[in-house]
Each structure stands twice: as structure tokens, then as C-alpha cells.
RODO-2510 file (C-alpha; in nm, 4 decimals, decimal comma):
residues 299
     n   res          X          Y          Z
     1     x   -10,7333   -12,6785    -8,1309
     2     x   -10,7395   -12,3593    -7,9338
     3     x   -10,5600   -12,0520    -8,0815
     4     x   -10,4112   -12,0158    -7,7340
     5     x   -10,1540   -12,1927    -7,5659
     6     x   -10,0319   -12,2237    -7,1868
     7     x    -9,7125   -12,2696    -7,2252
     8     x    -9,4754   -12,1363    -7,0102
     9     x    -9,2030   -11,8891    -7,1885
    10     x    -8,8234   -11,9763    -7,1878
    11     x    -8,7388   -11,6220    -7,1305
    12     x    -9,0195   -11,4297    -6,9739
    13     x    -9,1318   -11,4146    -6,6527
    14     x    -9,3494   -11,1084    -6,6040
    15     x    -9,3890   -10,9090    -6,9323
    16     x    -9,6148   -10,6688    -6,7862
    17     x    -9,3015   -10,4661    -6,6945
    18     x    -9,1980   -10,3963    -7,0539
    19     x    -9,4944   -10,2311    -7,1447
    20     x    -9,4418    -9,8803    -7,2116
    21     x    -9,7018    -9,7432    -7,0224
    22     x    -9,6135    -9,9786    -6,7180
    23     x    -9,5217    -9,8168    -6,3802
    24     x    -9,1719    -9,8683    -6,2064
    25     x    -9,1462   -10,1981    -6,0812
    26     x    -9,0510   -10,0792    -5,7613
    27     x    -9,2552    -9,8215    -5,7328
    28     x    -9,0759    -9,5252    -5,7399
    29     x    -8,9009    -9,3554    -6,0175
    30     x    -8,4815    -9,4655    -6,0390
    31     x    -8,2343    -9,2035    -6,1680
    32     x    -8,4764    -8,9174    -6,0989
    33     x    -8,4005    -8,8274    -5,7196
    34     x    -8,3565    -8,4847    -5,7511
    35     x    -8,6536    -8,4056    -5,9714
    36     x    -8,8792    -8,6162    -5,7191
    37     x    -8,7669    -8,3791    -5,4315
    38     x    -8,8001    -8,0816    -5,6601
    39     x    -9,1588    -8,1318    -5,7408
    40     x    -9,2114    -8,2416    -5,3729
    41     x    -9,0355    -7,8954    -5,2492
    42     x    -9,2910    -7,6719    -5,4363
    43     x    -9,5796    -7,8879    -5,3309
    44     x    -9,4890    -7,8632    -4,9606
    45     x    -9,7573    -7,5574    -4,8923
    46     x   -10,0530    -7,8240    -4,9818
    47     x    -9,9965    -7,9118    -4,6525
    48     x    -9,9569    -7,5720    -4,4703
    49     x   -10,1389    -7,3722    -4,6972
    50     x   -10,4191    -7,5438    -4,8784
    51     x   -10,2552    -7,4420    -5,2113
    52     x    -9,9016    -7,4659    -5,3789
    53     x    -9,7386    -7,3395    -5,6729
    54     x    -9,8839    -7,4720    -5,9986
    55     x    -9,5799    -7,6979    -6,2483
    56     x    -9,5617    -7,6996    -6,5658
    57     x    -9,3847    -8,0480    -6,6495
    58     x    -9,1905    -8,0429    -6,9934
    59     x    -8,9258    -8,2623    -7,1700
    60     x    -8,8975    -8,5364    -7,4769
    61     x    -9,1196    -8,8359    -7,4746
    62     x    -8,9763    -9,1249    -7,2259
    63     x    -8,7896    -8,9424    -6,9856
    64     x    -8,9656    -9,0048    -6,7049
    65     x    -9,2165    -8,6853    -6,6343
    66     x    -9,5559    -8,8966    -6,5853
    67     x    -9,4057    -9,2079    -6,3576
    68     x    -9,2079    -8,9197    -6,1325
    69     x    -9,6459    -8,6983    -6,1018
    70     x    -9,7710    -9,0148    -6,0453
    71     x    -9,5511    -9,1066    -5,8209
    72     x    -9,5400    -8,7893    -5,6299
    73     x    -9,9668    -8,7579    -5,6496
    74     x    -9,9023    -9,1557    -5,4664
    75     x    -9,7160    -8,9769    -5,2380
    76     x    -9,9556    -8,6397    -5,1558
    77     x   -10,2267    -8,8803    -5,1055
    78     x   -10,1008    -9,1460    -4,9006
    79     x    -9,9236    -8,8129    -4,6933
    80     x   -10,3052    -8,6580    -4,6961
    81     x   -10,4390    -9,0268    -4,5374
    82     x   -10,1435    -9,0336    -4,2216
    83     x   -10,2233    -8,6348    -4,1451
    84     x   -10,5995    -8,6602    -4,2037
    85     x   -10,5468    -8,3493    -4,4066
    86     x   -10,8134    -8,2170    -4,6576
    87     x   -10,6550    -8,3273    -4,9738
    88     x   -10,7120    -8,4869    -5,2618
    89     x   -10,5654    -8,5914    -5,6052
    90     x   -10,6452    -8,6454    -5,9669
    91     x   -10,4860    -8,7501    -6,3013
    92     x   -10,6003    -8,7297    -6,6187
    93     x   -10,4494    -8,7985    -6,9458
    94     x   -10,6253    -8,5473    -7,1577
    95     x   -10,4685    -8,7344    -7,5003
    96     x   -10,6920    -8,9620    -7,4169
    97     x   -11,0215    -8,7627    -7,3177
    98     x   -10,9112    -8,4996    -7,6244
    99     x   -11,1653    -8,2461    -7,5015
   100     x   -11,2305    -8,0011    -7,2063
   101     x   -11,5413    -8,1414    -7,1158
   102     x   -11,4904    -8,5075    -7,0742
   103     x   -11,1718    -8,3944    -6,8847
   104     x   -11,3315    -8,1928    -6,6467
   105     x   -11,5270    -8,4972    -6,5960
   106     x   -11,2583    -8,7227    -6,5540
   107     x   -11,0946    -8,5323    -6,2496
   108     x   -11,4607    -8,4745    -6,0840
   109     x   -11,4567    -8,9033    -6,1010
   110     x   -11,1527    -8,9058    -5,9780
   111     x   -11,2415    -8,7075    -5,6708
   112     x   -11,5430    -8,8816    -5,5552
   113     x   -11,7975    -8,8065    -5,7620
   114     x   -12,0277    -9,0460    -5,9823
   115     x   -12,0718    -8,8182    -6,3270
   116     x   -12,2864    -8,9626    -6,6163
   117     x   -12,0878    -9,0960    -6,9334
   118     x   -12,3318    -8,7979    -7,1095
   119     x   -12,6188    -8,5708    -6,9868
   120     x   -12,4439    -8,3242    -6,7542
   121     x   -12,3086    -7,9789    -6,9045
   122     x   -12,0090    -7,7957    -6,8213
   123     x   -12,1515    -7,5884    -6,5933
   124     x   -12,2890    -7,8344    -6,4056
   125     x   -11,9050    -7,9959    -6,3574
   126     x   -11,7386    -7,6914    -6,2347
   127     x   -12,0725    -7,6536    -5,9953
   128     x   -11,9813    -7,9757    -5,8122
   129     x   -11,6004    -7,9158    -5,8393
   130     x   -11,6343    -7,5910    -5,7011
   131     x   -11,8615    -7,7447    -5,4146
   132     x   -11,5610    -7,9781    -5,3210
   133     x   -11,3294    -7,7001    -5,2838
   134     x   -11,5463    -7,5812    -4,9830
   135     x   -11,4237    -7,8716    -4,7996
   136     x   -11,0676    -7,9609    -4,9542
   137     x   -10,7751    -7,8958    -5,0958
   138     x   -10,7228    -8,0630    -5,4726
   139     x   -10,3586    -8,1569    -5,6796
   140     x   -10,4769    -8,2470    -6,0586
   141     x   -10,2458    -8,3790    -6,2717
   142     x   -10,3093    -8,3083    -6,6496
   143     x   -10,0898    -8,4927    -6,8742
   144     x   -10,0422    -8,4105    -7,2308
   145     x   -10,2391    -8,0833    -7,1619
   146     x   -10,1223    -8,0055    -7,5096
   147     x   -10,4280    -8,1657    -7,6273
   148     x   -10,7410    -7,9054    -7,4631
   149     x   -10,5081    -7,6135    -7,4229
   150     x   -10,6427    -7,4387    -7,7423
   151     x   -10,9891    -7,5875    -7,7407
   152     x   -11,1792    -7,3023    -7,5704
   153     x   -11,1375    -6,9498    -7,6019
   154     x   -11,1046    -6,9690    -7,2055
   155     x   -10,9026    -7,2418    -7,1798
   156     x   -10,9921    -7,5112    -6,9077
   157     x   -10,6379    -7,4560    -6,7127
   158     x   -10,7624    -7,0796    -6,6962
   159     x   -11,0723    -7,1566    -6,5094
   160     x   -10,9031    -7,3997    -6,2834
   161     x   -10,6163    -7,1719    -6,2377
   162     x   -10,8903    -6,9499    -6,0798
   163     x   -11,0222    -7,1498    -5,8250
   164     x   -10,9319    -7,1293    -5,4657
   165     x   -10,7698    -7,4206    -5,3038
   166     x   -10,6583    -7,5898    -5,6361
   167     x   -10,3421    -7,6776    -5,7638
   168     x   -10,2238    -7,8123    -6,0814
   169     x    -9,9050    -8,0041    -6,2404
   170     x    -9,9335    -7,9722    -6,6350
   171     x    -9,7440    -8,1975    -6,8458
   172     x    -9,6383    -8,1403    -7,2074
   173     x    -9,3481    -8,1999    -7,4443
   174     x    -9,3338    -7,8700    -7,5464
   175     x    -9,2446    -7,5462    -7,3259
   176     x    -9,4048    -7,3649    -7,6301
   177     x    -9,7317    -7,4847    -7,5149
   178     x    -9,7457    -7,2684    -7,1825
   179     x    -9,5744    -6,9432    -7,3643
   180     x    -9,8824    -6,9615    -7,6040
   181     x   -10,1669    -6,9048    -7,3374
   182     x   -10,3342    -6,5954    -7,3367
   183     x   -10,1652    -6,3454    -7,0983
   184     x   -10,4867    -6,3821    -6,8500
   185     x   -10,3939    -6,7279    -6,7955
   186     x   -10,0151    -6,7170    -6,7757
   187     x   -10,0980    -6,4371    -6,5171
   188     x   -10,3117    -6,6581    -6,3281
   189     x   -10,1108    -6,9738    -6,3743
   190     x    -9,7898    -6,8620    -6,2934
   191     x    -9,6648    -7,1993    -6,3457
   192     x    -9,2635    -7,3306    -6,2152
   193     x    -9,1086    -7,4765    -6,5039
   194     x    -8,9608    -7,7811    -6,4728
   195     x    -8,7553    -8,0026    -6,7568
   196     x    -8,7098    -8,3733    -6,7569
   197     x    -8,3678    -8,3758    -6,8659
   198     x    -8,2934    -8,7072    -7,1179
   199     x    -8,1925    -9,0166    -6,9380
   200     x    -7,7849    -9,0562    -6,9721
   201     x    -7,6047    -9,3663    -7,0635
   202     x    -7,5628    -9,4911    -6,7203
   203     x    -7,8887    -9,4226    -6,6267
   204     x    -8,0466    -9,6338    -6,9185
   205     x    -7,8571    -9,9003    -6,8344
   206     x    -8,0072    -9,8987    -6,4396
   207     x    -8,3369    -9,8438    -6,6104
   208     x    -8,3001   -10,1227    -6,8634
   209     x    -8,1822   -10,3819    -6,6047
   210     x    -8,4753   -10,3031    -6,3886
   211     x    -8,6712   -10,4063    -6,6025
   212     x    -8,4767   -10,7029    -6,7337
   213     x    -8,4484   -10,8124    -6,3657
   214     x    -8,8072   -10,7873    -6,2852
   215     x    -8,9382   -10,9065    -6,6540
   216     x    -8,7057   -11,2003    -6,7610
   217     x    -8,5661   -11,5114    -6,6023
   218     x    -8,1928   -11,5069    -6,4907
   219     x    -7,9191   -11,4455    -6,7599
   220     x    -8,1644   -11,3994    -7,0508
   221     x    -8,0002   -11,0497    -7,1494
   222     x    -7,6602   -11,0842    -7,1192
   223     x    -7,4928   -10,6732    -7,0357
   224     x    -7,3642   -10,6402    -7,3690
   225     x    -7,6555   -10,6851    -7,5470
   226     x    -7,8009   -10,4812    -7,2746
   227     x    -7,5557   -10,1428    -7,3396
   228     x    -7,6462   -10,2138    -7,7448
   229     x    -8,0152   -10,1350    -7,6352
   230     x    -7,9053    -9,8315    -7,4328
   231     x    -7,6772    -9,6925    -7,6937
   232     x    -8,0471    -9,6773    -7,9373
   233     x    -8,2424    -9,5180    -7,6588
   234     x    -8,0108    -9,2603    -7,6193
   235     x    -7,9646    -9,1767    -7,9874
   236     x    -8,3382    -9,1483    -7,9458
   237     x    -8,4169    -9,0119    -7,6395
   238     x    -8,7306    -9,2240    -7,5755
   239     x    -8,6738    -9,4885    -7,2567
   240     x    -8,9424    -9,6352    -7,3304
   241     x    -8,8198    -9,7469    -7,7108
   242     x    -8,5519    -9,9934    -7,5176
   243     x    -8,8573   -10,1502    -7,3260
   244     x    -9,0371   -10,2541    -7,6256
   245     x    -8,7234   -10,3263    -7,7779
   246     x    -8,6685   -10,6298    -7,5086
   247     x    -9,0046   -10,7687    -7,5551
   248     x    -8,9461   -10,7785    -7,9069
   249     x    -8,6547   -10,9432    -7,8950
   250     x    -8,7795   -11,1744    -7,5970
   251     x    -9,0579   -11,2980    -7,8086
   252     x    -8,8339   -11,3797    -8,1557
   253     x    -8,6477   -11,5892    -7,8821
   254     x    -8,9265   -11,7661    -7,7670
   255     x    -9,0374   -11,8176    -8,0815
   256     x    -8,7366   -11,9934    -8,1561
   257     x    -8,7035   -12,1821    -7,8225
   258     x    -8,3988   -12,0696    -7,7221
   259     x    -8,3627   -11,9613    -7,3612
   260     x    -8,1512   -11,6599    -7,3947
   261     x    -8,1622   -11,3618    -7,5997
   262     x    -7,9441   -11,3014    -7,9021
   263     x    -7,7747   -10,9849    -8,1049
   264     x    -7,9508   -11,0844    -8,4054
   265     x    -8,2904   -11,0604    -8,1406
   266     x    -8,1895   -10,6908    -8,0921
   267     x    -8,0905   -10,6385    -8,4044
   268     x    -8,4304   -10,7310    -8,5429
   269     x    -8,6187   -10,5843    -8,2713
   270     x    -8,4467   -10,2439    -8,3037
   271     x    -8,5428   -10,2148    -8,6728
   272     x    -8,8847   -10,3501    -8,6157
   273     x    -8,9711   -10,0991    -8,3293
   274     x    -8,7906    -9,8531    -8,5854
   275     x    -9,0510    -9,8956    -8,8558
   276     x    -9,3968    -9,8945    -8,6234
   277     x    -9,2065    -9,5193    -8,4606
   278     x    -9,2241    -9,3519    -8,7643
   279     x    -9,5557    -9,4665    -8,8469
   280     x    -9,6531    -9,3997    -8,5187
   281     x    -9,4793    -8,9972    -8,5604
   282     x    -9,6745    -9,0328    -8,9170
   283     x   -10,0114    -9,1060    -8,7062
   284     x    -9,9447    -8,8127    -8,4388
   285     x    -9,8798    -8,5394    -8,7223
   286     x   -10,1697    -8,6301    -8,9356
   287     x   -10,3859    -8,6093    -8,6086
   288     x   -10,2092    -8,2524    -8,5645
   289     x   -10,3294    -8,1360    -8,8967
   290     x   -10,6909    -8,2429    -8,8383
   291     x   -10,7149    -8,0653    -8,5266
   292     x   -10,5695    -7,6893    -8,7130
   293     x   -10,8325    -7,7559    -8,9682
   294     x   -11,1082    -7,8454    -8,7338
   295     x   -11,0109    -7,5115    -8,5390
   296     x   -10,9421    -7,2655    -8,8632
   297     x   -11,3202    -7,3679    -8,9520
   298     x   -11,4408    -7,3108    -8,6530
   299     x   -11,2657    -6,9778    -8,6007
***
């Protein structure tokens, strides 16, 4: 007998929208208005200019700073497309490509050009790059930048900062993380700070039944149960936390058969997803501590 079954769920419809990492479901960013037409106000001179201010994107985890870039890069490009003007876009999560190197060669992908998995060297990435800029304009998104700031003695935001015709949107968690560049790079950068403010109450709650809307069948997640959820979230600060708390709690229903979420569901769900944070804060600290000692023996 298969492991797998196809049988359809009492509660869920589309799950996909309670994944953490999942985009709006309506594709832009709710409850963040202002901070779209913000970031859109400094990028204006992409347009007349070929180059805008550079932003430097800070704020707790889950408050919206990487769905409002992408949505605004979305935006840039499909603006660039209608004009015909010479711009392009990139986003990279460096978290995930952990050095300056393979992040370079992320964003040179993401602009058109097929790089080798391994084989080229760094000088060979800001060769083409640099090429590109002859004939265009480029926005790169860098998200969790904390992660390669410190890598190089010249950091790779330095040499980008230096190059004609680019412009940059840095995310981070931590304001700290700009003050610390050398002074040659702050000069350069010259970065607008902007702060995702936390989500409040009310705007969980919008947030929340979004997603409930778009990832349950009707009256699954009765309001009450719904404002419980929100209440954690904001203790936390994370958005994201009340996402996984509804699949949590969707699935212990299902797994029951019932066809409506319960208190003891989010109850359960809360202290589950409570657990795997702190070993998940326990994973990102010890991660921390290898990279100092990697760089004091280096240094």
C-alpha cells in the first residue's frame, strides 16, 4: 500500500499559502501602503536618471521587508518592459549563497547571463557585470546581506556601490550591520534607511485572514480563534509564526477528520511551533559562532 494518499483534506484547500516563505496571495503586500510608495519614491530616478538612491531595508523577522522588494523589483521591471527602458533587476538571498562569490554569481544569472556552477573567478564576474552596465541600468536586491558583509576586507556592497549605473536595496535585521562598514563604503553607499515597523493587531488579523481565505475552505477558522493567533504573533513579532501556526493546526484537524479547526488545534500548534523557534534561534546562533571563529583564524 502506497505511503501516499489522495485524499482530499476537510480543511485545506491551497496550503501553499501558509508557507512562510510564500508570496502574498494577491500579489501585493496588504497593510504596507506607505512603505511600498516610500521605496517606490526613492527609486523614481531609475527611470530619469539611470541610478537612484541605494536602501538599506531593516526591521524584525516577519514584518514584511522581502514580499514589499520583491514586490517593488515586480514592479521596476514590469515598469522597465511598458517604457522599453534599460533596466534590469536582481534578487539574491545571500543566507542562502553565504559567500561573496557565489552571490556575485547569482545576480550575473539573474541578469542574463549563463555562469558555470564553478570555474569562473571573481574577476571574471565583475568583468561581465561591468560589461552590462555599458548598456543598462541594474536594481539588485540583497537580502540578509548580513551574511557576506564581513567576508572580504572590501566588502562586495563596496565594489558594487562603486559602479556606475547600479543601484542596490540591502536587507538586514539589524541597522548595526550598515553602521559597521568601513567608512569607504558607508561613504560610497550612502544608503536611506528604512524600518519595517512590526505588524499591529489589526493588521495581523487582515494578514491572517488572507491567508485563511485563500488557504482553507469556508468557516474552517472561526475569528476568535483567528484574534488568539494574532495575539501570539504580536507578542512575537514574527507574521510569519501565525502562518505556520494555521497549518499546524489545519493538519491536527485533518488528522482527526473534523472539518473545522479547534482551540485545542491552536493551542497545540502554538506550543509546537514554540519548541521548533527556539531550536531554530539555537541553530542560527551556533551558525553565528562558527562564522567569528572561522574569521578570528583567518584574521
Amino acid at each position: 500500500m502506497s505511503l501516499f494518499t489522495s485524499e482530499t483534506s476537510s480543511v485545506l484547500l491551497e496550503p501553499q499559502w501558509l508557507q512562510p516563505l510564500s508570496d502574498p496571495p494577491r500579489g501585493r503586500p496588504i497593510c504596507r501602503e506607505a512603505y511600498l510608495k516610500l521605496m517606490a519614491s526613492h527609486l523614481t530616478d531609475l527611470f530619469r536618471a539611470g541610478q537612484a538612491r541605494n536602501l538599506f531595508i531593516y526591521g524584525k523577522p516577519g514584518t514584511g521587508k522581502t514580499a514589499c522588494v520583491k514586490y517593488v523589483l515586480g514592479e521596476v521591471a514590469r515598469h522597465a518592459h511598458e517604457t522599453n527602458a534599460p533596466v534590469s533587476t536582481a534578487y539574491v538571498n545571500a543566507g542562502r549563497t553565504r559567500t561573496p562569490y557565489y552571490t556575485l554569481a547569482e545576480i550575473v544569472k539573474q541578469l542574463g547571463i549563463n555562469v558555470p556552477n564553478a570555474g569562473w573567478q571573481m574577476f571574471r564576474l565583475k568583468r561581465v557585470l561591468e560589461n552590462l552596465l555599458v548598456e543598462k541600468s541594474v536594481l539588485l536586491a540583497i537580502d540578509e546581506v548580513d551574511s557576506i558583509l564581513f567576508k572580504e576586507k572590501e566588502p562586495l556592497v563596496y565594489y558594487l556601490s562603486r559602479q556606475p549605473k547600479t543601484t542596490m536595496i540591502l536587507i538586514s535585521n539589524n541597522v548595526d550591520d550598515v553602521v559597521k562598514l568601513p567608512e569607504r563604503a558607508l561613504s560610497t553607499l550612502q544608503p536611506v534607511l528604512m524600518y519595517g515597523e512590526p505588524y499591529t493587531r489589526d493588521e495581523v488579523m487582515q494578514i491572517l485572514r488572507d491567508r485563511v481565505e485563500h488557504a482553507f475552505r469556508p468557516n474552517v477558522v472561526a475569528d476568535k480563534l483567528l484574534a488568539i493567533v494574532a495575539k501570539t504573533v504580536c507578542d512575537i513579532g514574527d507574521v510569519r509564526f501565525g502562518f505556520r501556526v494555521l497549518l499546524s493546526a489545519a493538519l491536527l484537524a485533518e488528522k482527526d477528520r473534523r472539518q473545522a479547526v479547534e482551540a485545542s488545534d491552536i493551542a497545540s500548534a502554538v506550543e509546537e511551533e514554540n519548541r521548533v523557534r527556539k531550536m531554530r534561534d539555537l541553530d542560527v546562533l551556533e551558525q553565528k559562532l562558527l562564522d567569528l571563529k572561522r574569521k578570528y583564524h583567518r584574521d
